[in-house]
Backbone bond lengths (Angstrom), bond angles and torsions (degrees), N, CA, C in turn:
res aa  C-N    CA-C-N  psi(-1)  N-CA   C-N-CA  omega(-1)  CA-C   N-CA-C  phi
1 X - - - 1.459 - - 1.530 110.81 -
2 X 1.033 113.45 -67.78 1.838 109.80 163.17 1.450 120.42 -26.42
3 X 1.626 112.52 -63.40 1.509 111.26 177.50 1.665 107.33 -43.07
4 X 1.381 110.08 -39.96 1.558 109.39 -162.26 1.728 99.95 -65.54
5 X 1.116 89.53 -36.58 2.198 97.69 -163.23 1.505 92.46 -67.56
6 X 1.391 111.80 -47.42 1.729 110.85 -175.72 1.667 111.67 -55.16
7 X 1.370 101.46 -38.13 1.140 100.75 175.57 1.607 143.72 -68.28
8 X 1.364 83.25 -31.46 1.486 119.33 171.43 1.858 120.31 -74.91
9 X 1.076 110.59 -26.85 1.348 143.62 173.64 2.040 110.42 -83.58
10 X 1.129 95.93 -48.31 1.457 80.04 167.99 1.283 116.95 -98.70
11 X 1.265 137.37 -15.90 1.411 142.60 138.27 1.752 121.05 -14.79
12 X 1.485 89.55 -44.92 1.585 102.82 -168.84 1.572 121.88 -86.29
13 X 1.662 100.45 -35.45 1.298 157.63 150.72 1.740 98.31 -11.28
14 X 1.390 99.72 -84.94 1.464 110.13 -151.32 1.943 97.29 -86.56
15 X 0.915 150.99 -8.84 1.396 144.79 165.34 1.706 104.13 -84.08
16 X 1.194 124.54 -2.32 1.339 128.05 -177.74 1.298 97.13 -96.72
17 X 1.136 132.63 -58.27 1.586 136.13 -170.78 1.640 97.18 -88.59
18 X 0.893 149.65 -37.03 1.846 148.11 -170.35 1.424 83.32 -71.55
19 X 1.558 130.24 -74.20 1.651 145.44 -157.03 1.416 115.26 -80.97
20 X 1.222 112.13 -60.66 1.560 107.65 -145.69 1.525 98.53 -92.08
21 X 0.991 126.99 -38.24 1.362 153.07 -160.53 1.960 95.22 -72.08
22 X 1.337 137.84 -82.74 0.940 119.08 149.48 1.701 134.32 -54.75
23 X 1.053 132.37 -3.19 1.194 139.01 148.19 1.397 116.94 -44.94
24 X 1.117 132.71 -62.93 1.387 172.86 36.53 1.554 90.77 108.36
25 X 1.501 99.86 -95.29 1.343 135.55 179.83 1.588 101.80 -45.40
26 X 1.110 138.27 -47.62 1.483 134.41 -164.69 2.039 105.31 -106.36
27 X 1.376 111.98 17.73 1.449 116.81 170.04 1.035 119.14 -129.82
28 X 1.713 102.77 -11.54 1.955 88.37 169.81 1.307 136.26 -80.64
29 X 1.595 97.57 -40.10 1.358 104.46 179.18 1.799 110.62 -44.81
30 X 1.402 117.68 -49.13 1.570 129.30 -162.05 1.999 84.89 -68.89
31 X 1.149 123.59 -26.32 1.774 119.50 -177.70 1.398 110.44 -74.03
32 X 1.122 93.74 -31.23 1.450 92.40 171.76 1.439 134.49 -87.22
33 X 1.419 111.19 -29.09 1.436 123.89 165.02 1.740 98.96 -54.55
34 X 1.110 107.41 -61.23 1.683 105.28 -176.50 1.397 118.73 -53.82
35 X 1.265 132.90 -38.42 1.260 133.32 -174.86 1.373 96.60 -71.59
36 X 1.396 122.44 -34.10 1.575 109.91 -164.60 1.527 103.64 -86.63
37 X 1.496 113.16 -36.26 1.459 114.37 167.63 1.391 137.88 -60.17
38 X 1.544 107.66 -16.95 1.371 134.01 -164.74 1.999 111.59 -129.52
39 X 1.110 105.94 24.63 1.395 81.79 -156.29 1.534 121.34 -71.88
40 X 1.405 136.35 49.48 1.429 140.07 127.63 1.722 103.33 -60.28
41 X 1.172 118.97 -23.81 1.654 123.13 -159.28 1.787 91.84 -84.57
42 X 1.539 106.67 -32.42 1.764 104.92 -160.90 1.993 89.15 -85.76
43 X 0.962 129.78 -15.36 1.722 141.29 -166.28 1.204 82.90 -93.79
44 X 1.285 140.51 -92.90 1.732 145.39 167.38 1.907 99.29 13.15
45 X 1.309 91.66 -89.34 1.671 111.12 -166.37 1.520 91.14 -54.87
46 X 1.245 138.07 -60.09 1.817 122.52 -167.84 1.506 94.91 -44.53
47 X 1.393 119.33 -53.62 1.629 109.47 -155.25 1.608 112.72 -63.88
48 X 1.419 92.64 -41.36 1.801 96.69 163.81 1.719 125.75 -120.82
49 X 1.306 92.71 78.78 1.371 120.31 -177.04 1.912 98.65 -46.73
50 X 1.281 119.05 -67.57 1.379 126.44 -166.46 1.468 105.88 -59.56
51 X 1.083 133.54 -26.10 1.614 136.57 -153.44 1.749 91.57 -117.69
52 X 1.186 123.33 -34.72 1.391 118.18 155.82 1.561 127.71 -53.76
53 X 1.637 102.83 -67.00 1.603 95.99 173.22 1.416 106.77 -71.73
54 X 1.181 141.26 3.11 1.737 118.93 173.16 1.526 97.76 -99.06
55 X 1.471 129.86 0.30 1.360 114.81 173.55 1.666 92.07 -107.35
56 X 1.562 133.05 -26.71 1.534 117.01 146.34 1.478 109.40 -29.10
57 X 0.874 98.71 -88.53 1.891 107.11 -151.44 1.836 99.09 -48.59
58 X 1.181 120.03 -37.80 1.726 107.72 -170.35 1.421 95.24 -83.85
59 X 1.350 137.12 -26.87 1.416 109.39 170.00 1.448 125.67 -88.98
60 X 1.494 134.97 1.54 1.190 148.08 154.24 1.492 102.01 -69.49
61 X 1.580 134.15 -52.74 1.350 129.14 169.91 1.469 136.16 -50.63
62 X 1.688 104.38 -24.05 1.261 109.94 161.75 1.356 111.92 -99.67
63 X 1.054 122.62 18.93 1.717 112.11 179.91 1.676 79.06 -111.08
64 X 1.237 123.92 -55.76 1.425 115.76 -174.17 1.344 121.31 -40.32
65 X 1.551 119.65 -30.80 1.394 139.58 178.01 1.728 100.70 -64.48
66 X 1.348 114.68 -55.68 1.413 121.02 -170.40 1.657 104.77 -77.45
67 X 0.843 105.69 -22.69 1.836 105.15 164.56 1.648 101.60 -63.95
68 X 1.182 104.96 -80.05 1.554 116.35 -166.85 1.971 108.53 -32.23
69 X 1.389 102.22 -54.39 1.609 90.64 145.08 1.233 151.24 -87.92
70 X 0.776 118.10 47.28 1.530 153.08 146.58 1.059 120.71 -73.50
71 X 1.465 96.50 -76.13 1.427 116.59 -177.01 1.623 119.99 -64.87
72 X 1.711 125.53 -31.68 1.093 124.01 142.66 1.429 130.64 -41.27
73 X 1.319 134.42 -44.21 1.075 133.85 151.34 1.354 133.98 -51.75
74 X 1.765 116.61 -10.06 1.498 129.70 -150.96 1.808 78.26 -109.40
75 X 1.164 127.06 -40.42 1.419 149.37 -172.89 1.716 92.64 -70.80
76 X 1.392 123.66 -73.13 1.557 109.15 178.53 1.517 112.85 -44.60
77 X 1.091 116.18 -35.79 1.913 107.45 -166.86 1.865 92.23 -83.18
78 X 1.019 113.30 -58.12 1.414 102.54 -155.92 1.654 81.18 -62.37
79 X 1.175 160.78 -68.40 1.512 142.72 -176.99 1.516 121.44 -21.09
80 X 1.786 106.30 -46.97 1.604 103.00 -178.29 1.272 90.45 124.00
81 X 1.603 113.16 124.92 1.541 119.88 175.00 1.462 104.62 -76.35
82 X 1.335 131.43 -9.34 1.316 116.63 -126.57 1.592 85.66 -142.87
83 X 1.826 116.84 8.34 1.209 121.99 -167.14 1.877 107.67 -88.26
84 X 1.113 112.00 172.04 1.841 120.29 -167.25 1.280 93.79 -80.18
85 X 1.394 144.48 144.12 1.210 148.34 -179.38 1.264 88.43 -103.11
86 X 1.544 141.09 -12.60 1.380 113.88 -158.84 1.789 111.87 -93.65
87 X 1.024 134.20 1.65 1.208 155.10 156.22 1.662 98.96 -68.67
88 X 0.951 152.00 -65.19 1.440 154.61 179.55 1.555 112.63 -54.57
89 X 1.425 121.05 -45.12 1.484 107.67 175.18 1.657 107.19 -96.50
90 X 1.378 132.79 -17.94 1.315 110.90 157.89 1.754 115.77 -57.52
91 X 1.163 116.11 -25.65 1.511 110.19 173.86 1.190 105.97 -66.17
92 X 1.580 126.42 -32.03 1.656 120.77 -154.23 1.732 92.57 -77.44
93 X 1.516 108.13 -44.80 1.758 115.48 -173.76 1.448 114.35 -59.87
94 X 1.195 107.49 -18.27 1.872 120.64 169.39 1.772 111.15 -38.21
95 X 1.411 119.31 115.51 1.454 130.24 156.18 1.372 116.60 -107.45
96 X 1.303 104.90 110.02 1.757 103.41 166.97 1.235 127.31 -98.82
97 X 1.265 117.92 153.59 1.779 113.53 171.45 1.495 111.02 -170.59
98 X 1.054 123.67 120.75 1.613 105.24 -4.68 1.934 106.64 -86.22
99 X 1.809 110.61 172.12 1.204 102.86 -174.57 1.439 123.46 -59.30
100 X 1.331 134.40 146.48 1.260 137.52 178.23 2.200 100.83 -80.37
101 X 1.275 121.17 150.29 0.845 126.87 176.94 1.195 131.14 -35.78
102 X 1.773 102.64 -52.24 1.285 114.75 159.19 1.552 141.74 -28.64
103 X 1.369 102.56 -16.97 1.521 123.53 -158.65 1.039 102.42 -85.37
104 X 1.539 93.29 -51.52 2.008 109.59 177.19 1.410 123.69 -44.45
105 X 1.728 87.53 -52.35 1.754 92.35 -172.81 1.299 106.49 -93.13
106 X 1.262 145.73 2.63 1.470 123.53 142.10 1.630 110.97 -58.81
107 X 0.981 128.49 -47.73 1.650 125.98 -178.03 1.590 119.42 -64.45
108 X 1.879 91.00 -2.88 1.452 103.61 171.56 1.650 110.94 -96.04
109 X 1.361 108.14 -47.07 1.181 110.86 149.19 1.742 125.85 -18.55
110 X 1.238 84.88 -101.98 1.757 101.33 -171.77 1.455 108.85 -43.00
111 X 1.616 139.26 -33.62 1.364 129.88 169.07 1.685 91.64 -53.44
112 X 0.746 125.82 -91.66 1.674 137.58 -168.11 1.412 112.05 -28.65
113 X 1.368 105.79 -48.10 1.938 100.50 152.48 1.599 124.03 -60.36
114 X 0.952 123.26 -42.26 1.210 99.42 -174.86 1.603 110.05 -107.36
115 X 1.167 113.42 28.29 1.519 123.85 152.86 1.617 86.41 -88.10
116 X 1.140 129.39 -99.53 1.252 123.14 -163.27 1.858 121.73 -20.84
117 X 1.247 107.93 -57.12 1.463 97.44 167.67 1.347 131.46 -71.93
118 X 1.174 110.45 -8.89 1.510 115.36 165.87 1.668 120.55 -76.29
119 X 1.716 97.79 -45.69 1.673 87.76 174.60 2.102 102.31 -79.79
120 X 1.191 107.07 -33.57 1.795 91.10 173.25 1.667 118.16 -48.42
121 X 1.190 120.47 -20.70 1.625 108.88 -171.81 1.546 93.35 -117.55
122 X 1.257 133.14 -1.22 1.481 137.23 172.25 1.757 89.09 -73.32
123 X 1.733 123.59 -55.97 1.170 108.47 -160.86 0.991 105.96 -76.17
124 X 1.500 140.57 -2.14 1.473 123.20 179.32 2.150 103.46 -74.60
125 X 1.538 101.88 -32.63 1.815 99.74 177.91 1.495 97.53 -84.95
126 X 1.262 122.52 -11.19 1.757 91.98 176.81 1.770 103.30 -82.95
127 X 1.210 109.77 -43.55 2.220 102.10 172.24 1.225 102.52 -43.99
128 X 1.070 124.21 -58.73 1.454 117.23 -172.74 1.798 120.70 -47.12
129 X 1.802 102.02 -54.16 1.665 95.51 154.84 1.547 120.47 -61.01
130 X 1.511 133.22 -42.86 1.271 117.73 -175.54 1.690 113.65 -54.43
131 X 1.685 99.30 -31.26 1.953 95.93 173.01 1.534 125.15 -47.15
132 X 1.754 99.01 -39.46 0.918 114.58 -159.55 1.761 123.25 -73.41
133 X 2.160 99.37 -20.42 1.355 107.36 -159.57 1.367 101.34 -86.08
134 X 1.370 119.52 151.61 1.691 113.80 174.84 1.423 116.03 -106.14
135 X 1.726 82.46 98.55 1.178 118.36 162.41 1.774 119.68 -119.07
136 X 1.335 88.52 -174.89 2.126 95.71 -175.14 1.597 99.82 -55.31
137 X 1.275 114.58 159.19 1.240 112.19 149.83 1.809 127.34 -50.01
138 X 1.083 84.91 -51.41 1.560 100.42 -170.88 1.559 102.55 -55.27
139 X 1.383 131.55 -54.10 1.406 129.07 165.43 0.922 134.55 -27.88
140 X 1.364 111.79 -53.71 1.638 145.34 -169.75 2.245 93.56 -79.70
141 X 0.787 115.80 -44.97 1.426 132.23 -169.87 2.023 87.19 -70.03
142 X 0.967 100.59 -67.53 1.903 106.90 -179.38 1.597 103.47 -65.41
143 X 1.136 123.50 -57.67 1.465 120.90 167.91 1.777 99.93 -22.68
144 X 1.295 77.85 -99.52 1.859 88.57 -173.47 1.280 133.72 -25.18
145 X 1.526 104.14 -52.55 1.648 108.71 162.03 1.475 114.91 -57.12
146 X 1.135 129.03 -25.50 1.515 125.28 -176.51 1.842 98.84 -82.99
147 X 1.175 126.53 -42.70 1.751 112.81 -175.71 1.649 86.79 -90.26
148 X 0.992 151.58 -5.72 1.537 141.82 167.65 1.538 89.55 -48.36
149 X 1.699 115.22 -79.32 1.190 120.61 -160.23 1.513 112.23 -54.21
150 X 1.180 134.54 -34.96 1.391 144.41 -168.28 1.693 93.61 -85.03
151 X 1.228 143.73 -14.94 0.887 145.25 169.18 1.872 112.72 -76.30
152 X 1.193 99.00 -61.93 1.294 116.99 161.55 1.759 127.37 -44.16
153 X 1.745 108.58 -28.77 1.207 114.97 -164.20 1.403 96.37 -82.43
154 X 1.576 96.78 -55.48 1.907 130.66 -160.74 2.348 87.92 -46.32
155 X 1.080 118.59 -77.99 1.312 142.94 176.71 1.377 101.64 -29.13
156 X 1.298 119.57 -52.94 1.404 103.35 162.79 0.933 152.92 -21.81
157 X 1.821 80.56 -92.13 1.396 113.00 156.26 1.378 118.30 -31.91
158 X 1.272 114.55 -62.29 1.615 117.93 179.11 1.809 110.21 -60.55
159 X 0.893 115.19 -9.47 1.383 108.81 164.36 1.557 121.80 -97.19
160 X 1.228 127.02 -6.37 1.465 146.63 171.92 1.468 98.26 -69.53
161 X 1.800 99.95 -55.48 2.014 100.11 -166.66 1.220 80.15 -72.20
162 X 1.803 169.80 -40.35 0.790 116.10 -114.87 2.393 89.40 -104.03
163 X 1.403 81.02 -10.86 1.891 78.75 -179.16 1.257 103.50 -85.20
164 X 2.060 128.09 -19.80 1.138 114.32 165.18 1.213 130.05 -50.96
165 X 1.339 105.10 -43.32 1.607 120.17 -163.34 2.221 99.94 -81.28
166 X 0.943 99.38 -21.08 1.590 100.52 166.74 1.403 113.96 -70.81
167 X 1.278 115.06 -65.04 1.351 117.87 -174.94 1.619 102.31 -64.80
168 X 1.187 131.28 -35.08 1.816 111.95 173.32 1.143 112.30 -77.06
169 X 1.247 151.00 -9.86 1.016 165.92 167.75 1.886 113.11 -72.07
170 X 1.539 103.39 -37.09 1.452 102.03 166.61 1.158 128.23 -55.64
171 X 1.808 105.50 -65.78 1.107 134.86 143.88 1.411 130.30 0.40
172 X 1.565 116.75 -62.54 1.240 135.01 177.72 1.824 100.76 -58.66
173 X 0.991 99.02 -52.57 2.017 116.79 -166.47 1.235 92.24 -52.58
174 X 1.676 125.88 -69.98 1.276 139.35 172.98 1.321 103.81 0.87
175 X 1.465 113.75 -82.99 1.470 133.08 -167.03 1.410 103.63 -66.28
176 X 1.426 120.61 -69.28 1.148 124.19 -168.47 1.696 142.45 -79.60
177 X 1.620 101.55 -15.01 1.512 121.34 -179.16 1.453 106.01 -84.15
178 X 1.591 137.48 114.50 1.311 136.08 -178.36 1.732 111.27 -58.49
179 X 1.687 99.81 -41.33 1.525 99.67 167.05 1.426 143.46 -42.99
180 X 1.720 91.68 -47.90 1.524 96.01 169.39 1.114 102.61 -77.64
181 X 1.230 146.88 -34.89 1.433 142.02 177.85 1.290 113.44 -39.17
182 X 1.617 116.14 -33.52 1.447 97.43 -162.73 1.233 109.14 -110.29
183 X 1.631 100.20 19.67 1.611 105.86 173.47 1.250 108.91 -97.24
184 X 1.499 114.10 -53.55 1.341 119.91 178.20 1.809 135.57 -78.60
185 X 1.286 90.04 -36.20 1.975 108.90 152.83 0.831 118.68 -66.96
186 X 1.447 100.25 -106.12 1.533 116.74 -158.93 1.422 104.60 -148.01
187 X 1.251 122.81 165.51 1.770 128.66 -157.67 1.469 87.31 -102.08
188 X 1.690 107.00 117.03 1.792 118.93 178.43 1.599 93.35 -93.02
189 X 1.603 124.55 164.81 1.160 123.35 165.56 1.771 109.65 -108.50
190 X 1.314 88.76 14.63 1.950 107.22 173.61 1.289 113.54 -43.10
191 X 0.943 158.96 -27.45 1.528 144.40 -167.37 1.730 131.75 -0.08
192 X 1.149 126.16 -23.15 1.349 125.16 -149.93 1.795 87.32 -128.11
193 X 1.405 112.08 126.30 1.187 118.99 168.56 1.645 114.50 -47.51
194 X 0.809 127.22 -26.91 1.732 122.24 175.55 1.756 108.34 -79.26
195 X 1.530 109.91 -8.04 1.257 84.17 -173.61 1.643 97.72 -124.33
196 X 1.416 87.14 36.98 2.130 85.50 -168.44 1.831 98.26 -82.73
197 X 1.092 118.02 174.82 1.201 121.57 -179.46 1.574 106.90 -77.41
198 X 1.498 92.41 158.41 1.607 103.91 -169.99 1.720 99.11 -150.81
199 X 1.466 111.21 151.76 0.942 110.61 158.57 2.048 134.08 -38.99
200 X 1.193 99.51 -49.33 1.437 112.32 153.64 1.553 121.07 -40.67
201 X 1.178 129.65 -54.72 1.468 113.25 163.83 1.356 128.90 -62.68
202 X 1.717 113.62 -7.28 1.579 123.06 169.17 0.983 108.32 -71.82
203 X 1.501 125.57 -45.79 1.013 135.73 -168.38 1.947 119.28 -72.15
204 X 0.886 83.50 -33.69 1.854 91.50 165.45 1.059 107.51 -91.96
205 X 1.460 141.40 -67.02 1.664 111.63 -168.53 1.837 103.64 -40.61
206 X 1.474 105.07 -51.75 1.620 99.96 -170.36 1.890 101.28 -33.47
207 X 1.546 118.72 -75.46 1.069 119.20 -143.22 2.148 101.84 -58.06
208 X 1.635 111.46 -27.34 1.264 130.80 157.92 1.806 107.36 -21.93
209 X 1.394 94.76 -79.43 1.625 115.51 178.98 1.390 109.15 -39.36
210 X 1.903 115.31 -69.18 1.293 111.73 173.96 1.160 131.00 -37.55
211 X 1.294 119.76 -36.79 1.483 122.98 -164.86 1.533 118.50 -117.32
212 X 1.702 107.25 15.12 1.227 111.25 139.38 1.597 123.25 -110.23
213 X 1.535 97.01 14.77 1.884 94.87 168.12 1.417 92.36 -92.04
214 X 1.007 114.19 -34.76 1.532 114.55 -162.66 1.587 105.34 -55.96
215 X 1.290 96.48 -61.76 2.030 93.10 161.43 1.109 143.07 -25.72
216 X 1.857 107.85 -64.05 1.386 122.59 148.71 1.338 121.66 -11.91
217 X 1.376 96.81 -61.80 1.706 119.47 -179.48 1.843 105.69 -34.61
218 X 1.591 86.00 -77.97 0.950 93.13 -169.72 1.496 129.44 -42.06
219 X 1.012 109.10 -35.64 1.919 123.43 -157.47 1.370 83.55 -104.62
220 X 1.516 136.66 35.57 1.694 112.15 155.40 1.251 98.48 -100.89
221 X 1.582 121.98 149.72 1.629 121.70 -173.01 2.098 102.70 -89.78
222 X 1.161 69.44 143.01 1.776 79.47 177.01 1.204 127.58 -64.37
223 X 1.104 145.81 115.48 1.511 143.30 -171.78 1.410 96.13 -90.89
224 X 1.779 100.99 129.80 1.262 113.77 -170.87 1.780 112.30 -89.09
C-alpha cells in the first residue's frame, strides 16, 4: 500500500512542478494587470469564486503544457541540432532489472529541467504582464529587472541539466548499450534486444565466480 501511495504521489508530483507551477508563475502577473485594469472583472471572479479558480487553474495548465514545449525544444538546441540521434533511442530501447541508480537520478534530473525551463520562459510572459499592470514606473522598472534575472538564472540552469542529463546518459550506454560495446570493448554477437546485456548477466557471472572460488577453497589440501 505505501509503494502504491508513493507511487501515486509522485505521479501527482511531477505535472505540478513541470505544469502548474510554471503555469502558475507566467498567469498571474497578466491576472492581475486585468483585475486592476478591469475591475468589474475582479467583482465577477469574487461572486464566482469556484468557476473562477477552476477556469484559473485550466488556463495556467494549458499554458504550463505550452511552456513545457518550449522548453523541450530549448533542450533540443542546447543538445545540438546537428547531434546523432542514435545514442538517444538506444537509451530509449534500454531494459533494466533491476534499475541501476542512475536511472533514478536522470528522472531526477529531467523533472528539475523542465521545471527550470518552464519557469525561465514563464518569466519572459510574466514581464510582459508586470509592463502591462498600472503601476509606477519605477516598480514596473524593479519588477522587470527582478524576473529578467530569474529568467536568466532558470535558462541556465536548464541548460546545465540539459549537458548533465547527456553526459549520464552516455555513461549509462557505455555499460549497458551492446552497440557501443562493440565499438569501444569488444565485438558482442548480441543483436536482438532480448539478448542485449543487462544487469542480470552481471549478476550471474558474479555469483559464477563466487562459487568457483568457493571450490578452489575447497580442494586446497590442509597442511598439517
Amino acid at each position: 500500500m505505501k509503494e502504491l501511495l508513493a507511487g501515486f504521489a509522485a505521479e501527482v508530483f511531477k505535472p505540478i512542478v513541470t505544469l502548474v507551477i510554471p503555469g502558475f508563475w507566467a498567469l498571474t502577473a497578466w491576472t492581475v494587470a486585468m483585475f486592476l485594469h478591469y475591475p468589474t472583472s475582479w467583482v465577477f471572479a469574487s461572486k464566482h469564486k469556484n468557476g473562477s479558480g477552476l477556469v484559473f487553474v485550466i488556463t495556467a495548465t494549458a499554458l504550463g503544457i505550452i511552456l513545457e514545449d518550449l522548453g523541450a525544444r530549448a533542450e533540443r538546441i542546447c543538445e545540438g541540432q546537428g547531434s546523432d540521434d542514435s545514442d538517444w533511442y538506444d537509451y530509449l530501447a534500454l531494459a533494466f532489472d533491476p534499475q541501476p541508480i542512475g536511472l533514478r537520478y536522470i528522472g531526477t534530473v529531467v523533472l528539475r529541467m523542465k521545471f527550470e525551463f518552464g519557469m525561465g520562459f514563464g518569466s519572459v510572459i510574466t514581464a510582459g504582464g508586470i509592463f502591462c499592470t498600472p503601476i509606477s514606473l519605477t516598480m514596473k522598472l524593479l519588477s522587470i529587472s527582478i524576473v529578467g534575472a530569474l529568467t536568466f538564472y532558470f535558462l541556465h540552469e536548464g541548460s546545465c541539466s540539459v549537458r548533465l542529463l547527456k553526459k549520464t546518459r552516455s555513461e549509462l550506454l557505455n555499460v549497458f548499450s551492446p552497440r557501443l560495446q562493440s565499438k569501444k570493448i569488444r565485438p558482442l554477437n548480441r543483436t536482438r534486444p532480448s539478448e542485449w546485456t543487462s544487469p542480470t548477466d552481471y549478476n550471474s557471472l558474479s555469483v559464477g565466480l563466487l562459487n568457483s572460488l568457493e571450490g578452489l577453497e575447497r580442494q586446497k589440501p590442509i597442511k598439517e
